[in-house]
C-alpha positions in Angstrom: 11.2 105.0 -30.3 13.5 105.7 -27.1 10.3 106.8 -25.4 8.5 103.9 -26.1 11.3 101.7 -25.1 12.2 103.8 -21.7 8.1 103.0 -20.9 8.3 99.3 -21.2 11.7 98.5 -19.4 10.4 96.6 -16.8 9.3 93.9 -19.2 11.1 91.2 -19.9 15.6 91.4 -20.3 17.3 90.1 -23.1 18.9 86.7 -22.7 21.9 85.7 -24.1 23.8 83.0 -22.5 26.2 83.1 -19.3 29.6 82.2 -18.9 32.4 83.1 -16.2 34.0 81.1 -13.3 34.2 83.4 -11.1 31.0 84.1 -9.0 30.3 87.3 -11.2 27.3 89.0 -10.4 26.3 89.8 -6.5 23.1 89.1 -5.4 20.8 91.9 -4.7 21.7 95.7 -4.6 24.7 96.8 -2.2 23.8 99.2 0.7 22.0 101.8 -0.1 24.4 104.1 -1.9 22.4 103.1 -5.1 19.0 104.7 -5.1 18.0 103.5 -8.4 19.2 101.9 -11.7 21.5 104.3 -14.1 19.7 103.7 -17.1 21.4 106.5 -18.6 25.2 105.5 -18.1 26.6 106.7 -21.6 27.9 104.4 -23.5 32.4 104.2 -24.7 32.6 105.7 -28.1 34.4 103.5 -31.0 37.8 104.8 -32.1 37.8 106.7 -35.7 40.2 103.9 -37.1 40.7 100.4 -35.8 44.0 98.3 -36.5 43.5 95.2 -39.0 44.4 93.1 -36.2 43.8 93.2 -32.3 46.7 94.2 -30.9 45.7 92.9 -27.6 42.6 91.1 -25.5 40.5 94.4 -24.9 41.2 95.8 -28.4 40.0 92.7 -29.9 36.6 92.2 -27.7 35.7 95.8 -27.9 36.3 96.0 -31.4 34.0 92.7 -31.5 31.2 94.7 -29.9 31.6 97.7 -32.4 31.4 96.0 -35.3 28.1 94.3 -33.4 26.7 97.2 -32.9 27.2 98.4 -36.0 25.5 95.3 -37.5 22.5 95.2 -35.9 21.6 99.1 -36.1 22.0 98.0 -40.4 24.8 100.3 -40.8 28.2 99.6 -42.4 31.3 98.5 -40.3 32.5 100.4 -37.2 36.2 101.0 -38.5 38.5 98.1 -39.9 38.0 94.8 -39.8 40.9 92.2 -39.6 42.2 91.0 -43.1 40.3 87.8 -42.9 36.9 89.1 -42.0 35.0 87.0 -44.4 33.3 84.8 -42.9 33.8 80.3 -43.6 30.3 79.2 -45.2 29.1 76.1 -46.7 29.8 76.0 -50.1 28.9 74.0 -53.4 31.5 71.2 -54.5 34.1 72.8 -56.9 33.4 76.4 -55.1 36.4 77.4 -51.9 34.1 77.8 -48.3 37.0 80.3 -47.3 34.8 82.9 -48.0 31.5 83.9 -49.1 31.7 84.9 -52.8 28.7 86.4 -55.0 28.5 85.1 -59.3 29.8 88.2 -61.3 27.8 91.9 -61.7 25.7 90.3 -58.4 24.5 93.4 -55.8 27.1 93.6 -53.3 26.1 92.6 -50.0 23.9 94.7 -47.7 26.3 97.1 -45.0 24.8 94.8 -42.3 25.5 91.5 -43.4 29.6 93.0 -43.9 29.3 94.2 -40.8 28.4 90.9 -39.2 31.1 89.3 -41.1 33.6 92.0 -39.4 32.7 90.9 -36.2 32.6 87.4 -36.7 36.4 88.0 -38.1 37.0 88.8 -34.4 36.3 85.0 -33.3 38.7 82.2 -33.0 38.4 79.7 -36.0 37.4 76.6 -33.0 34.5 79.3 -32.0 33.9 79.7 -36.1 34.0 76.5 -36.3 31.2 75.2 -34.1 29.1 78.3 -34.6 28.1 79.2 -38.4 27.9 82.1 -39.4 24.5 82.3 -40.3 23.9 80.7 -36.6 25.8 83.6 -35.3 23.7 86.6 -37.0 20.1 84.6 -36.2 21.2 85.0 -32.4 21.5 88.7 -32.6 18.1 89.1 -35.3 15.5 91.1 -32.7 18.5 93.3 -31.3 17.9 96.6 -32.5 20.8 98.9 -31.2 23.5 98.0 -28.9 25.6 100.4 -26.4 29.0 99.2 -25.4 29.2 100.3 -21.7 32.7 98.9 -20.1 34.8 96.9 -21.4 37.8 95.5 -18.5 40.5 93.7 -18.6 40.0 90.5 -15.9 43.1 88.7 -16.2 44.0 85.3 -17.5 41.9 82.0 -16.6 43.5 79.8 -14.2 45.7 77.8 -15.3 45.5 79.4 -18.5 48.6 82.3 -18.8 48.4 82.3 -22.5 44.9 83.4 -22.6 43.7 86.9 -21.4 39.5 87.6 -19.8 37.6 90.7 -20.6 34.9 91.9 -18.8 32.0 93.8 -21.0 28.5 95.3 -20.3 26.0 96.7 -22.9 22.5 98.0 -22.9 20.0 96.6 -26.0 16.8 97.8 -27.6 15.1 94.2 -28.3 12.3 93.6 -30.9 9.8 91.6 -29.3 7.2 89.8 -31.8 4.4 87.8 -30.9 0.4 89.8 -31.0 1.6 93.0 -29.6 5.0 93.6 -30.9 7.2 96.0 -28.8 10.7 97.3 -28.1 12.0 96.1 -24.7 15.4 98.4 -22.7 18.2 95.4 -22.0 21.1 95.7 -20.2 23.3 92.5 -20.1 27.1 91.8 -19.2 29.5 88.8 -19.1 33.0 87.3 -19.7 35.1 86.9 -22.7 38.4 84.9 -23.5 40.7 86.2 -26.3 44.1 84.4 -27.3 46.9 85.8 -29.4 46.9 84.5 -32.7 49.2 85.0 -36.4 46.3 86.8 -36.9 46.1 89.4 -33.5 44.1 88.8 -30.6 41.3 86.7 -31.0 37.6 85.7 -29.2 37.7 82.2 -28.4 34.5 82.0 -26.2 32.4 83.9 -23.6 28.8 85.3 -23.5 26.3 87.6 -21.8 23.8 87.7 -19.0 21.0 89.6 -18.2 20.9 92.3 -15.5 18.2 91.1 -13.2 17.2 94.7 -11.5 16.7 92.6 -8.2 13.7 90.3 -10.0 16.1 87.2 -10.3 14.7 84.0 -8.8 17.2 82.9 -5.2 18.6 86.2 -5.0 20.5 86.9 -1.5 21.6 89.9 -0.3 24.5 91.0 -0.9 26.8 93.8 -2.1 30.6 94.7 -2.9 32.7 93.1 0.0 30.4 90.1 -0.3 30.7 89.7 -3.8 34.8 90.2 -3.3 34.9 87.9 -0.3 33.2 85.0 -2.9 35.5 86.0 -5.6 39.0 85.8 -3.6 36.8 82.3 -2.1 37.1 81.1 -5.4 40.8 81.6 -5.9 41.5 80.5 -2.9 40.1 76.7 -3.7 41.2 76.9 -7.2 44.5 77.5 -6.2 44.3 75.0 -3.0 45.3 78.0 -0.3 45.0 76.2 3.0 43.0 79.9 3.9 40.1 79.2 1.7 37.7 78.7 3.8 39.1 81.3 6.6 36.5 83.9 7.9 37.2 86.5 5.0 38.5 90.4 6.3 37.6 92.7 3.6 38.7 96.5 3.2 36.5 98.1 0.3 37.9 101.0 -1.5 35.1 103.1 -4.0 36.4 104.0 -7.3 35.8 106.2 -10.1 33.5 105.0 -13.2 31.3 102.4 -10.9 34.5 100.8 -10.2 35.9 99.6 -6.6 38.6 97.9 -5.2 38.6 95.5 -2.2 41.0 94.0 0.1 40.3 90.6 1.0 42.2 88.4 3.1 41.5 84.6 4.0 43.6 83.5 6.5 47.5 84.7 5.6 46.9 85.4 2.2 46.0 88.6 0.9 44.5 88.7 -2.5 43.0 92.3 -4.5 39.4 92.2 -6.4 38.8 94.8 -8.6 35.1 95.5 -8.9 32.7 97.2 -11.2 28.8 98.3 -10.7 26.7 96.9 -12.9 23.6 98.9 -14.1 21.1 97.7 -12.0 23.3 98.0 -9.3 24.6 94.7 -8.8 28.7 93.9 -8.5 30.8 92.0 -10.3 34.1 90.8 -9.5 36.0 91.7 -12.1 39.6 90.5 -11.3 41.2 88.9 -8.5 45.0 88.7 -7.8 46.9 87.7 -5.2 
């Protein structure tokens, strides 16, 4: 099946929604220290054990992922789920909605379907809330596998100390119906917000977007200091630095694990980026700090 999938990779990505403030993914492929996409990059292993609840942002969203993944391959849960990883579904009048429940000597339900409930756990109850859960396994019904390739820490939102951003990228195998059904290669990455809760760290929003491979309509050039420069930009105005709109000075320092750092500064302020490589060779800013 790999084979078949690896043939027809230049067909059409997976889409599955966008959402970050910061100017995430650079425009066209940086300078050409990237001769071609890694298609390969191996994807982070899931821990033998995980904790019943998230001690922390990046526990919480990779442990959201690997249950995921585990869910849509049809195999049981990846580790531990949080205590309260049933799922809230409509229910009929005199019957509780806290959790799914099945009449007496009734099959017990299929490893996939728990395994979706595990990582639905992993969501705040105001994401729960406006996304049912049956909504929430629909979205993911053509995704076949799915490889958890980085998952980084990005700080809190501004404005927002409470609340901590994670930064994720996977690779898909997507089942494509219509009259010549198929297997399309995906790679995708986005944003995620988590927020301490009674019951651990918890997803309250975020989603993915497609890696373009340079076939994205109004692409620019563009490459690691430009995407850093746009980045600390961003901060800069947020924050209402008299420097945001100085000529930026940017120092770019490679990294280990498609990883970078850059020094940015606009006007007297100096402000860090960390940035990571995407798969088809794009940047994203993962982090700025100042």
């Amino acid at each position: 099946m790999f084979r078949r999938t690896a043939a027809s990779a230049a067909g059409a990505l997976l889409l599955l929604g966008a959402v970050s403030w910061l100017p995430a993914h650079a425009s066209g492929a940086h300078a050409a220290t990237h001769a071609a996409p890694d298609l390969a990059r191996p994807a982070l292993l899931p821990p033998e054990t995980q904790p019943a609840a998230a001690p922390g942002p990046v526990p919480a969203v990779s442990g959201f992922f690997w249950a995921l993944s585990a869910a849509v391959a049809g195999r049981g849960a990846a580790g531990a789920a949080p205590a309260a990883a049933k799922p809230a579904t409509a229910a009929p009048p005199g019957r509780s909605s806290a959790a799914p429940t099945e009449p007496e000597g009734a099959r017990p339900a299929p490893p996939a379907t728990e395994a979706f409930a595990h990582a639905y756990a992993y969501l705040a109850p105001t994401w729960r809330s406006a996304l049912p859960f049956a909504a929430f396994v629909e979205g993911w019904a053509q995704t076949r596998t799915l490889d958890l390739l980085a998952v980084l820490p990005a700080g809190p939102p501004l404005g927002d100390p409470r609340a901590e951003r994670v930064f994720v990228e996977v690779r898909t195998l997507t089942d494509i119906g219509g009259g010549a059904p198929h297997v399309v290669l995906g790679y995708a990455s986005g944003f995620y917000t988590a927020e301490p809760s009674p019951k651990g760290w918890q997803l309250r929003g975020g989603g993915l977007s497609p890696e373009t491979f340079g076939l994205g309509r109004g692409e620019a050039p563009g490459g690691a200091a430009q995407v850093a420069a746009a980045a600390a930009r961003t901060i800069a105005r947020g924050l209402g630095r008299p420097g945001a709109g100085a000529a930026p000075a940017v120092e770019v320092t490679a990294g280990k694990d498609n990883r970078a750092s850059a020094a940015v500064r606009l006007g007297e302020d100096l402000y860090t980026v960390s940035l990571y490589e995407l798969v088809d060779g794009q940047w994203v800013a993962v982090r700025v700090t100042r």
